[in-house]
PLY file of the C-alpha trace (Angstrom):
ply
format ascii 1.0
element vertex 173
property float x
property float y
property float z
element edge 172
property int vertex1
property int vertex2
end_header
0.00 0.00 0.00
1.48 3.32 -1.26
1.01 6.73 0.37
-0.56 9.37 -2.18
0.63 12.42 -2.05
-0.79 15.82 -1.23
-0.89 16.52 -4.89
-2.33 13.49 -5.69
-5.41 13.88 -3.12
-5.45 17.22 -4.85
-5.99 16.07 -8.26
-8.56 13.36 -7.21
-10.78 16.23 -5.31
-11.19 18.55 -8.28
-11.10 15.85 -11.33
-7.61 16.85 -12.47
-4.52 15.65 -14.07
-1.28 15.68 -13.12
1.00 16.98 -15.91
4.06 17.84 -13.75
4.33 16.78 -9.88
7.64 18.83 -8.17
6.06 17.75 -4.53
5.89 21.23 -3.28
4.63 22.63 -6.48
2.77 21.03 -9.52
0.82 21.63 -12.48
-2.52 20.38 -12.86
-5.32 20.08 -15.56
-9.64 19.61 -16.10
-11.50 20.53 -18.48
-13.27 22.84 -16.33
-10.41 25.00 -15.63
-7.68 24.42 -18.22
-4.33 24.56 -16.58
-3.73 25.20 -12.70
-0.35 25.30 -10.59
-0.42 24.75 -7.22
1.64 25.61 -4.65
2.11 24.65 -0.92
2.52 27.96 0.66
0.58 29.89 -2.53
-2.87 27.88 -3.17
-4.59 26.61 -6.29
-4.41 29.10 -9.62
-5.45 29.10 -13.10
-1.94 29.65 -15.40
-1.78 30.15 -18.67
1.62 29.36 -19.89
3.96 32.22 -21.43
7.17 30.68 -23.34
8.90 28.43 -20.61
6.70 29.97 -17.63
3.42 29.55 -16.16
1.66 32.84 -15.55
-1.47 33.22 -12.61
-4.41 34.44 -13.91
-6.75 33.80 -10.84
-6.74 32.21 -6.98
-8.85 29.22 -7.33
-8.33 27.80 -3.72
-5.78 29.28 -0.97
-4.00 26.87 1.05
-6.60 27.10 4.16
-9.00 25.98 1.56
-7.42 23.50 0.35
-6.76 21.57 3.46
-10.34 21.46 4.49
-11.12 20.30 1.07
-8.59 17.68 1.57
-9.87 16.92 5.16
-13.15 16.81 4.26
-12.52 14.06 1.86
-10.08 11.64 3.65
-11.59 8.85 5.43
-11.82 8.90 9.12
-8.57 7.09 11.05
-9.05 5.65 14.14
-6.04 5.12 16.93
-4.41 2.56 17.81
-5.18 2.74 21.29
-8.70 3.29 20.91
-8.68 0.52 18.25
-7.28 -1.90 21.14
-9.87 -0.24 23.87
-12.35 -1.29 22.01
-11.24 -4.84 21.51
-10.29 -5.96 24.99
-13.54 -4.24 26.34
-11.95 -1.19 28.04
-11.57 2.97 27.75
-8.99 5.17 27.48
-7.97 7.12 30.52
-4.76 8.43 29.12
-3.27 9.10 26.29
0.68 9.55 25.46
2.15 11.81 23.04
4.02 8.79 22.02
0.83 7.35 20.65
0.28 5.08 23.23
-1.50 5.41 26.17
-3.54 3.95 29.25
-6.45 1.64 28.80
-8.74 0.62 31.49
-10.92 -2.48 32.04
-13.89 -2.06 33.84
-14.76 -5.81 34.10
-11.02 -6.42 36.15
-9.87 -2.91 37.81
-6.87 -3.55 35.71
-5.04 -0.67 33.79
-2.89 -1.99 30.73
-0.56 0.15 29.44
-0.01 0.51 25.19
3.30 1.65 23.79
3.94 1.51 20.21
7.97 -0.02 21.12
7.11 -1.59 23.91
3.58 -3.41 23.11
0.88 -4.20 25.98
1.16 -4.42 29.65
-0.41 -4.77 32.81
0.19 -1.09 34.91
-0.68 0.05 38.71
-0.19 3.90 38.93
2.37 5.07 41.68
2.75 8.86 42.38
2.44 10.60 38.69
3.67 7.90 36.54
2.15 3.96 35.57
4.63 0.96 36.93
4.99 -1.81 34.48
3.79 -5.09 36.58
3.17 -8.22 34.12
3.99 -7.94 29.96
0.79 -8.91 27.92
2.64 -8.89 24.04
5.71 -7.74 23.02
5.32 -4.82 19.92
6.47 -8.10 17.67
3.94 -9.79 18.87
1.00 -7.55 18.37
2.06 -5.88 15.39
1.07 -9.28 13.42
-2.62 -9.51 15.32
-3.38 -6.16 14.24
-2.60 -6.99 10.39
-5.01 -10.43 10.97
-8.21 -7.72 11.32
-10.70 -8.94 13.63
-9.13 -12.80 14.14
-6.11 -10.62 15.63
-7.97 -8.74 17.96
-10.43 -11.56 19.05
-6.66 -13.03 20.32
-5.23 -9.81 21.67
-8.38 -9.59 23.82
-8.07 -13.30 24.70
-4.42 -12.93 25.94
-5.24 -9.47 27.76
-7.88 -11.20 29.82
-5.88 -14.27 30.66
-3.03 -11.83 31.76
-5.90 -9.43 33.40
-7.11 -12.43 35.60
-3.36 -13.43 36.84
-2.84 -9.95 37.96
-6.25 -9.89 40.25
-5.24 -13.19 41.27
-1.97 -12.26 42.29
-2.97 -8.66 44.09
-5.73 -11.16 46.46
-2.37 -13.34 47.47
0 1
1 2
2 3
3 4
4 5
5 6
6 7
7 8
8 9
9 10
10 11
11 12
12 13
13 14
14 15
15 16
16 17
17 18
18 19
19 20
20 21
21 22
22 23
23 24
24 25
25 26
26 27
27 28
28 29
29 30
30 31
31 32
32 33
33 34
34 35
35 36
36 37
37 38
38 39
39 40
40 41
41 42
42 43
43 44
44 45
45 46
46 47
47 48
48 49
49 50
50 51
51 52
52 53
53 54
54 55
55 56
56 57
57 58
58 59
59 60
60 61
61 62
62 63
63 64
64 65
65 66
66 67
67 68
68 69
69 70
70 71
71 72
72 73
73 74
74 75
75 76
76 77
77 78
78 79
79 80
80 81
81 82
82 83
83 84
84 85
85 86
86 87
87 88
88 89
89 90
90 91
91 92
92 93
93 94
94 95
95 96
96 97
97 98
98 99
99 100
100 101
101 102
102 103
103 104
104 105
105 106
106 107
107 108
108 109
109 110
110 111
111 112
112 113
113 114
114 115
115 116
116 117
117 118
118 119
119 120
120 121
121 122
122 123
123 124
124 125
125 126
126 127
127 128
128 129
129 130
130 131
131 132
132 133
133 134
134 135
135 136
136 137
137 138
138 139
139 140
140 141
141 142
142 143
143 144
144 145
145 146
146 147
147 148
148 149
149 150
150 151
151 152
152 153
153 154
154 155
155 156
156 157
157 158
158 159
159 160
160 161
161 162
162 163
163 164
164 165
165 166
166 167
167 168
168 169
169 170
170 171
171 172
């Protein structure tokens, strides 16, 4: 799966082609408009060309407008975390600027702790920060549930319970 490009997701939202793609700068063309540069820090215009340059005749879009054009039309992404709260039957109470963060289960008083390096564990909070107690998955072990869909994330929940009842055992000893 390949990443498109700003000027791609451009091209696709007003019906264009893409006669020459610099990254930050490109020219475009639909029938609509005839040719059109655009620019990442100038907007969408309509050129016309002169000799070896492109001349603006008008402001189509200006970059503001063109990222809520783009925004609008991109599909929704959900996180990670709240990808895996869902799955193991828990919520979010915290969330890292890492991209990880705290989930907790409701059906356990457990707290289990995501990290995209280090994967899934079982926390207890102390003072201002969450203690590691018992490892759930490694990150190279839950990268390759994730990528099964839904068979993945029947197992991380599976393994997340298991793990979830040893810890309440163990706290009662």
């Amino acid at each position: 799966m390949t990443k498109t490009t700003r000027v791609q997701r451009l091209a696709a939202a007003i019906d264009a082609a893409i006669r020459h793609d610099e990254g930050y700068r490109a020219i475009l063309y639909n029938k609509d408009h005839g040719f059109m540069r655009y620019h990442v820090t100038k907007g969408l215009h309509t050129v016309e060309q002169a000799g070896k340059r492109w001349r603006s005749k008008q402001l189509l879009l200006s970059v503001p407008e063109i990222d809520k054009l783009l925004e609008s039309l991109a599909p929704p992404t959900q996180r990670i975390l709240d990808i895996l709260a869902d799955a193991i039957g828990g919520h979010v109470v915290e969330v890292f600027t890492s991209g990880g963060g705290v989930i907790y289960l409701p059906d356990t008083s457990v707290h289990v702790r995501y990290h995209p390096i280090g994967g899934l564990s079982i926390v207890t909070q102390s003072l201002q920060r969450w203690v590691a107690r018992d490892k759930i998955l490694t990150s190279m072990e839950l990268t390759p549930l994730f990528h099964k869909g839904p068979e993945g994330l029947k197992e991380i929940k599976h393994v997340t319970e298991r793990a979830a009842e040893r810890a309440v055992r163990a706290a009662a000893v």
